[in-house]
C-alpha positions as CSV (number, residue, x, y, z in Angstrom):
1,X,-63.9,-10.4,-28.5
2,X,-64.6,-9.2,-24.9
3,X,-61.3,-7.3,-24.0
4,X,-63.1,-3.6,-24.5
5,X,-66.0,-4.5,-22.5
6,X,-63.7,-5.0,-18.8
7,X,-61.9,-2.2,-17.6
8,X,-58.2,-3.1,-15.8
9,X,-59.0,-0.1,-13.6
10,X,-62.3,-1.5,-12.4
11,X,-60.2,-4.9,-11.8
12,X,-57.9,-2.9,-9.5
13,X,-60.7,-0.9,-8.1
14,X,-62.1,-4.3,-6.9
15,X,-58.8,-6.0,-5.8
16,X,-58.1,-2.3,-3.5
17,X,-61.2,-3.8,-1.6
18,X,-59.1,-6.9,0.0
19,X,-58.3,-6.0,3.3
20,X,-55.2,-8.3,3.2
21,X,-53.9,-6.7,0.1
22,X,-51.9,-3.3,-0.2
23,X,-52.2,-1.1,-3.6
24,X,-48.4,-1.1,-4.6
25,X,-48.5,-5.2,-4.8
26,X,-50.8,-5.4,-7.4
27,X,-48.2,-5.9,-10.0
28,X,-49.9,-6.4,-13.0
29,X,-53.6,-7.0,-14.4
30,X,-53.9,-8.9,-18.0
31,X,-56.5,-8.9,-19.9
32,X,-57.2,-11.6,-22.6
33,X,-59.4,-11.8,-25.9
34,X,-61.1,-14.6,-23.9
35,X,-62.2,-13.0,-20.6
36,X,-59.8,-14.0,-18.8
37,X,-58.4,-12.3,-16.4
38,X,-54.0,-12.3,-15.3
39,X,-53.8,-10.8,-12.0
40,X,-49.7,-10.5,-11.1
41,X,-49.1,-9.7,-7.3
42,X,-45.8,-9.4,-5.2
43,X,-46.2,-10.2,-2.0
44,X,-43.7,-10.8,1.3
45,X,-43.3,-14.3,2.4
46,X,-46.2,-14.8,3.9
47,X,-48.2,-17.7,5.7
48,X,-49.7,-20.5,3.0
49,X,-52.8,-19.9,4.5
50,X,-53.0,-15.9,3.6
51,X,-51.7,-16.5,1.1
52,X,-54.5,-18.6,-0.7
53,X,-56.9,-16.5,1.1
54,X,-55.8,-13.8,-0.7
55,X,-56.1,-15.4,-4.2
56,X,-59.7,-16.6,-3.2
57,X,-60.4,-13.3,-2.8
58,X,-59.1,-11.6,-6.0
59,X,-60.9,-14.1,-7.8
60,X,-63.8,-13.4,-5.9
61,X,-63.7,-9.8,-6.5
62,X,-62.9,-10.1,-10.0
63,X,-65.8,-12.7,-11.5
64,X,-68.3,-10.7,-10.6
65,X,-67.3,-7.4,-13.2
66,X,-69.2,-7.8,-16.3
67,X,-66.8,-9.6,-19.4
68,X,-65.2,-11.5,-17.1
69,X,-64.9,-15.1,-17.5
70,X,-61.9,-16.9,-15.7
71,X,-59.2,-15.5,-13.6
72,X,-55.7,-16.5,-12.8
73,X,-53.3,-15.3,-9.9
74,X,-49.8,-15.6,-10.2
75,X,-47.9,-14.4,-6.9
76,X,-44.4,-13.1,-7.1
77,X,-42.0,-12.9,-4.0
78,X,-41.0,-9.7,-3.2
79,X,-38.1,-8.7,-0.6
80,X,-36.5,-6.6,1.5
81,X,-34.6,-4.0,-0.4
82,X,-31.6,-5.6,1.4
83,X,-32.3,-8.5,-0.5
84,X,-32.5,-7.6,-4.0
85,X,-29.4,-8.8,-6.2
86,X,-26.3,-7.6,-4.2
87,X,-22.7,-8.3,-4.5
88,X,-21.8,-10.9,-7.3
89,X,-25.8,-11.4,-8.8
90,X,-26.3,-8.1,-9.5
91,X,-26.6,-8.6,-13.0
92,X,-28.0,-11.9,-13.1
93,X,-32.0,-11.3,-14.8
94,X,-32.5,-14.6,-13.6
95,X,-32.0,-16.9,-10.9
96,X,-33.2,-20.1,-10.9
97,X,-33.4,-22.8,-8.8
98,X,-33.2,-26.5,-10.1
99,X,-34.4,-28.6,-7.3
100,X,-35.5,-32.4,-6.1
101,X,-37.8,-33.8,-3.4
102,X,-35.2,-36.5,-2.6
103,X,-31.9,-38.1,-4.1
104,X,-31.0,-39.9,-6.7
105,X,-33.4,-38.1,-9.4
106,X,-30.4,-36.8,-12.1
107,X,-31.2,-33.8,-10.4
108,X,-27.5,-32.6,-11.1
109,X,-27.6,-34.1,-14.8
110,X,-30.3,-32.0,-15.5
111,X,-28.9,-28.7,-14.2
112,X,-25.8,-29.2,-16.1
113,X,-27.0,-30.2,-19.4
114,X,-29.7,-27.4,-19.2
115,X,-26.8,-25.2,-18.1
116,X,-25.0,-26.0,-21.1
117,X,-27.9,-26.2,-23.8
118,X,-28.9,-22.5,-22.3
119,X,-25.3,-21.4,-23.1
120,X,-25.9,-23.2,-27.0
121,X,-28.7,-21.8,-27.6
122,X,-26.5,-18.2,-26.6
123,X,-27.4,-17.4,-23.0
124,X,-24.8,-16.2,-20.8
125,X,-25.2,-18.8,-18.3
126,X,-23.9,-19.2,-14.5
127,X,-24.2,-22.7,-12.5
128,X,-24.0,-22.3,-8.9
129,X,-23.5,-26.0,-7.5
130,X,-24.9,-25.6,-4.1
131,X,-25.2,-29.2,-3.0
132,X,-22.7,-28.6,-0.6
133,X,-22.3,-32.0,0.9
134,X,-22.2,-33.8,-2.4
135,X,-21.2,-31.0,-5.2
136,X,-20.5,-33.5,-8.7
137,X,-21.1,-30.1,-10.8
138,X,-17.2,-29.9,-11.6
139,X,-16.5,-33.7,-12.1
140,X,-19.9,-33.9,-14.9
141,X,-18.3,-30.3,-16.3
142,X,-14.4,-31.1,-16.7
143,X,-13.6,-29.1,-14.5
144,X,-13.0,-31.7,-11.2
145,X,-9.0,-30.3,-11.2
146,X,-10.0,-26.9,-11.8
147,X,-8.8,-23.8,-9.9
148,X,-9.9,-20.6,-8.9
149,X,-8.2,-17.2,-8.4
150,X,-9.5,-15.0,-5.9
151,X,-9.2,-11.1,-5.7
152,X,-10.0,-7.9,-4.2
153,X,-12.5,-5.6,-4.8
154,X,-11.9,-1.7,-4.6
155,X,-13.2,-2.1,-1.4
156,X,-10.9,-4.8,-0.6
157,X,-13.7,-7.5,-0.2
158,X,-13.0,-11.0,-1.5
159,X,-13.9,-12.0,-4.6
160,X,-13.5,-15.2,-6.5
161,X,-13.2,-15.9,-10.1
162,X,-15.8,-18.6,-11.2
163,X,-14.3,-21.6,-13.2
164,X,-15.5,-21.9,-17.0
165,X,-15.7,-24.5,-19.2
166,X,-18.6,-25.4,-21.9
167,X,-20.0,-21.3,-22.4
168,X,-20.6,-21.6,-18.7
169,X,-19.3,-20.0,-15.9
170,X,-19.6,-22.3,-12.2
171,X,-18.3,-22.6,-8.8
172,X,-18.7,-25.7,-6.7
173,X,-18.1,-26.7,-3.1
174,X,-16.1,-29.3,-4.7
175,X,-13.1,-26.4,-5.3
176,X,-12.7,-25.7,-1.6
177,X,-12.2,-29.1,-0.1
178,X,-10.1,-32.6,-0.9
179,X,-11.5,-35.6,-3.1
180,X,-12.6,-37.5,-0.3
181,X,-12.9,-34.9,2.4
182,X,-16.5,-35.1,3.7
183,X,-18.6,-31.7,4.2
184,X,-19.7,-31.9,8.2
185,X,-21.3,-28.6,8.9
186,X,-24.2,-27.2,10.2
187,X,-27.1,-25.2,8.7
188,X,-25.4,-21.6,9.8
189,X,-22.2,-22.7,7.9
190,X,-24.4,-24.1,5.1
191,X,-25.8,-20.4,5.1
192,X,-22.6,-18.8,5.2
193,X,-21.1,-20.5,2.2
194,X,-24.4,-19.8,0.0
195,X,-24.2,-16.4,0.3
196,X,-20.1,-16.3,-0.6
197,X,-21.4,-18.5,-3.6
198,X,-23.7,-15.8,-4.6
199,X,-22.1,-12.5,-3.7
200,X,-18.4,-12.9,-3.6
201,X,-18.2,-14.4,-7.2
202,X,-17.7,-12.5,-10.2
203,X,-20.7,-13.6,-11.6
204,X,-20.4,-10.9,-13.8
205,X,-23.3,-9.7,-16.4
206,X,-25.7,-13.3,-16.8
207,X,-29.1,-14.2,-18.5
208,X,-29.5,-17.4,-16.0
209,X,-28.1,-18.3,-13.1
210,X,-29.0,-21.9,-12.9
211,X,-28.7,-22.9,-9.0
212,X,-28.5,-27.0,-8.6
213,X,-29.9,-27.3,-5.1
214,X,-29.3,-30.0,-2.9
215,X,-32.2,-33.0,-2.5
216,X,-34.8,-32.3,-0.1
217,X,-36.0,-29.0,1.6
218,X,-33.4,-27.7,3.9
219,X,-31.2,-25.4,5.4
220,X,-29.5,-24.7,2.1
221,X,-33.4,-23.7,0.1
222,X,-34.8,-21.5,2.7
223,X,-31.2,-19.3,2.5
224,X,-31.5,-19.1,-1.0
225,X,-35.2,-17.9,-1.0
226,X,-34.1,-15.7,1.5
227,X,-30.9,-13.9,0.0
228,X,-32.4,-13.6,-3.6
229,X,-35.0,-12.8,-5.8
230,X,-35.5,-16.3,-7.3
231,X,-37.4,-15.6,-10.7
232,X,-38.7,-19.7,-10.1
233,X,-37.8,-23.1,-9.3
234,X,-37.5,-26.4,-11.7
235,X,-38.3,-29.4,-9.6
236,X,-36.8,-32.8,-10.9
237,X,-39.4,-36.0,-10.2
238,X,-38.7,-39.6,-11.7
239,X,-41.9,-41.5,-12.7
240,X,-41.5,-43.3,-9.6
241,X,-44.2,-43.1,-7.1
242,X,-42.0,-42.6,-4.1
243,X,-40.2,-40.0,-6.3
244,X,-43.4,-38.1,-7.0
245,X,-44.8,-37.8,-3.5
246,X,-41.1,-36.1,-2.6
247,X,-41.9,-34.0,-5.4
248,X,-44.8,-32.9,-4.2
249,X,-42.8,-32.1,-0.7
250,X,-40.6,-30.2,-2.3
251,X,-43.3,-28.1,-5.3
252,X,-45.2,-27.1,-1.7
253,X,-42.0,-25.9,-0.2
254,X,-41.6,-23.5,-2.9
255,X,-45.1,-22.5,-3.0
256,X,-44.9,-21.8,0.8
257,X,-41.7,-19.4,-0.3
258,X,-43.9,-17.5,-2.5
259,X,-41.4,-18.8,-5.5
260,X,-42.9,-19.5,-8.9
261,X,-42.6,-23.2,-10.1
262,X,-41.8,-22.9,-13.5
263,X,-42.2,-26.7,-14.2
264,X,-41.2,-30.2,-13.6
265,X,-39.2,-32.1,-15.5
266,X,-39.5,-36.6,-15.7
267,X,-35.7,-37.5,-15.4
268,X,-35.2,-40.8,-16.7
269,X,-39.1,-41.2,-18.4
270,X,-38.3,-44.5,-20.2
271,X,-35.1,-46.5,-20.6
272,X,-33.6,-46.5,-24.3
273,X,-31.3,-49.5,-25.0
274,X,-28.4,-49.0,-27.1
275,X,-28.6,-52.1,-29.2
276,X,-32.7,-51.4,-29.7
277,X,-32.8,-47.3,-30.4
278,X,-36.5,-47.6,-31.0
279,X,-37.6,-49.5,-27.9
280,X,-38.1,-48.2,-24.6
281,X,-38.3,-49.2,-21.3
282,X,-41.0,-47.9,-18.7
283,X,-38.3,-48.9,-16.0
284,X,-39.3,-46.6,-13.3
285,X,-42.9,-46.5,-14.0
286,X,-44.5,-44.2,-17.0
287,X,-46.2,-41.0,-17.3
288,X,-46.1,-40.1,-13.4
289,X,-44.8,-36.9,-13.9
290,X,-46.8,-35.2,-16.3
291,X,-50.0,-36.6,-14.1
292,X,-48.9,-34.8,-10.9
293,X,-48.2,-31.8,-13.0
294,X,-51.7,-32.1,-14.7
295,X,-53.0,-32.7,-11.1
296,X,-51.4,-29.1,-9.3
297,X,-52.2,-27.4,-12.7
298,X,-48.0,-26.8,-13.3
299,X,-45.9,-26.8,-16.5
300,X,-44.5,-30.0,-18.1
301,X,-41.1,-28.8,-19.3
302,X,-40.1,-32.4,-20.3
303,X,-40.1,-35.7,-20.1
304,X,-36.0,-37.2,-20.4
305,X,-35.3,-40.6,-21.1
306,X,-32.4,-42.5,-19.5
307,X,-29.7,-43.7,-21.8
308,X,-26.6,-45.4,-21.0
309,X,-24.6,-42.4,-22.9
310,X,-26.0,-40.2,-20.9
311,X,-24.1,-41.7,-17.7
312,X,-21.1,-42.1,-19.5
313,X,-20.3,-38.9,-20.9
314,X,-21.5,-37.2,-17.1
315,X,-18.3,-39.7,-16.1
316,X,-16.1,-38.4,-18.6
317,X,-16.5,-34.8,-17.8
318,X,-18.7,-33.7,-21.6
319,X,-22.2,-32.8,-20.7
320,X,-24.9,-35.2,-23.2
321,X,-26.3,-32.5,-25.1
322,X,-22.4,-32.1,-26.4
323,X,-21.4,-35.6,-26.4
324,X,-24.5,-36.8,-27.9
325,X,-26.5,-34.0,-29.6
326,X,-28.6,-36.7,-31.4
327,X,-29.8,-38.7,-28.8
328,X,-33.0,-38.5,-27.5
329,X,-32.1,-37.3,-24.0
330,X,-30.1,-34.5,-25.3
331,X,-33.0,-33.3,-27.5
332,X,-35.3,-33.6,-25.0
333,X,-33.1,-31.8,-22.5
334,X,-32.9,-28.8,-25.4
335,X,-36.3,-28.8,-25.8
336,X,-36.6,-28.3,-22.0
337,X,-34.2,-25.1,-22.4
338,X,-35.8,-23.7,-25.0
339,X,-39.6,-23.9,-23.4
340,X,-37.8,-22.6,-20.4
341,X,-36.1,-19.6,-21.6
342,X,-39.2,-18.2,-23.6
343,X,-41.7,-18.7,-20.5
344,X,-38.6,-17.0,-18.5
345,X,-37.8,-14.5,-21.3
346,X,-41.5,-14.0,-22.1
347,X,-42.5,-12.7,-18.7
């Protein structure tokens, strides 16, 4: 037992010293049975550089105090006022951005089936599809002939009424536009319709907002990071090398936003015939995930296997972990709700 021996004001005492670093953005200070030492800032979005300058610091000024034996920095984005939850988010606690370093991942899968298992395990849960030049959110939710009913609030703004189906409520691109009509705009119009997503629907009162971003790191992430308090981002690898060093891309991006990653998750780990239940199939390579996770010290929310139900019932409009609730996608899939929502929850 070491926590009486260090004293959190001495910690904050010490982290007042950093020239870079202003009094009202040290957040929080944790102290552990084990010397080790949480330090919680909010900071601006600031240059990567600063930024781990910063955290070199606060470790540097906190190893020396007597007790102390390891110390961690987590860094929170803080912005403008203006920024903060207005219009249709305001009572979302969290928003959270699921996210892939290029196409083709099951990025969207994932973000619907965790969408849905957050809603089982009785979450009120919002998904925002903002792939705006591909949005499949409404085909793999039933909801592809969907409409939805817009009003006015007492100000006489616009306001739209988000579709629901499954316990959870979503509005898509795919609502707005023909079958077959392809999305041709620009990143200012990209812009323009992420913010309407966010603050012109009737999001209403929300635990998670689960965002399903599109691949890469765009026009359509920096507005995001920009018009909301993220509480963190899920990036979506396969096991595939070319996969991971996308991955990667996209994990830095988010860093460089000052968002928190809050894990990655192996989509489609190991193939799992349906004749052969108890074989698998290291198809797209094996264990790559977890490694680059291990490697950039970030949580391992779960690894998914790829099933052929699991592309059958996203055809037929019933999300796996409904369709399925025994196979082994759909349990992994609830087990990455679950760790998500108590290291969400738990914060």
């Amino acid at each position: 037992m070491v926590t009486n021996m260090i004293d959190p004001d001495a910690i904050r005492e010490a982290l007042q010293t950093i020239p870079q670093l202003k009094p009202e953005q040290i957040e929080d200070i944790n102290v552990k049975e084990t010397g080790t030492i949480g330090v919680i800032l909010s900071l601006p979005p600031i240059d990567p550089n600063l930024r781990d300058s910063i955290v070199q610091q606060c470790k540097a000024k906190v190893l020396p105090i007597g007790g102390v034996k390891d110390v961690w920095v987590k860094i929170g984005v803080a912005l403008p006022k203006e920024k903060e939850k207005p219009g249709g988010v305001a009572q979302v606690r969290h928003i959270i951005a699921v996210s892939s370093g290029k196409g083709g991942v099951g990025k969207t899968s994932v973000s619907v089936n965790l969408a849905v298992a957050l809603a089982d395990l009785g979450y009120q849960v919002g998904l925002m599809d903002a792939d705006i030049y591909g949005p499949n959110v409404p085909l793999m939710l039933g909801m592809d002939s969907a409409s939805l009913w817009v009003e006015r609030d007492d100000q006489g703004n616009e306001m739209v009424e988000p579709a629901f189906n499954y316990g959870v409520k979503m509005i898509s691109m795919a609502f707005l536009i023909d079958r077959d009509q392809p999305v041709m705009w620009r990143g200012p119009m990209l812009d323009g319709m992420v913010k309407k997503f966010l603050h012109q629907a009737k999001w209403g009162s929300l635990d998670f907002l689960i965002v399903d971003m599109p691949p890469g790191t765009g026009d359509v992430q920096i507005s995001l990071a920009q018009s909301v308090p993220l509480t963190g981002a899920i990036v979506v690898t396969t096991p595939q090398t070319v996969a991971l060093l996308d991955a990667r891309k996209g994990l830095k991006m988010f860093q460089n936003l000052n968002i928190p990653i809050l894990g990655i998750v192996e989509n489609m780990s190991y193939f799992v015939p349906p004749d052969l239940p108890d074989r698998q199939y290291d198809i797209f390579g094996s264990g790559g995930g977890t490694k680059t996770a291990q490697e950039l010290g970030i949580p391992i929310l779960g690894c998914i296997p790829l099933e052929m139900a699991l592309r059958e019932s996203s055809d037929q409009g019933v999300p796996m972990v409904l369709a399925h609730p025994e196979g082994k996608s759909s349990q992994a899939i609830r087990l990455v709700a679950a760790q998500l929502a108590d290291r969400v929850l738990a914060s």
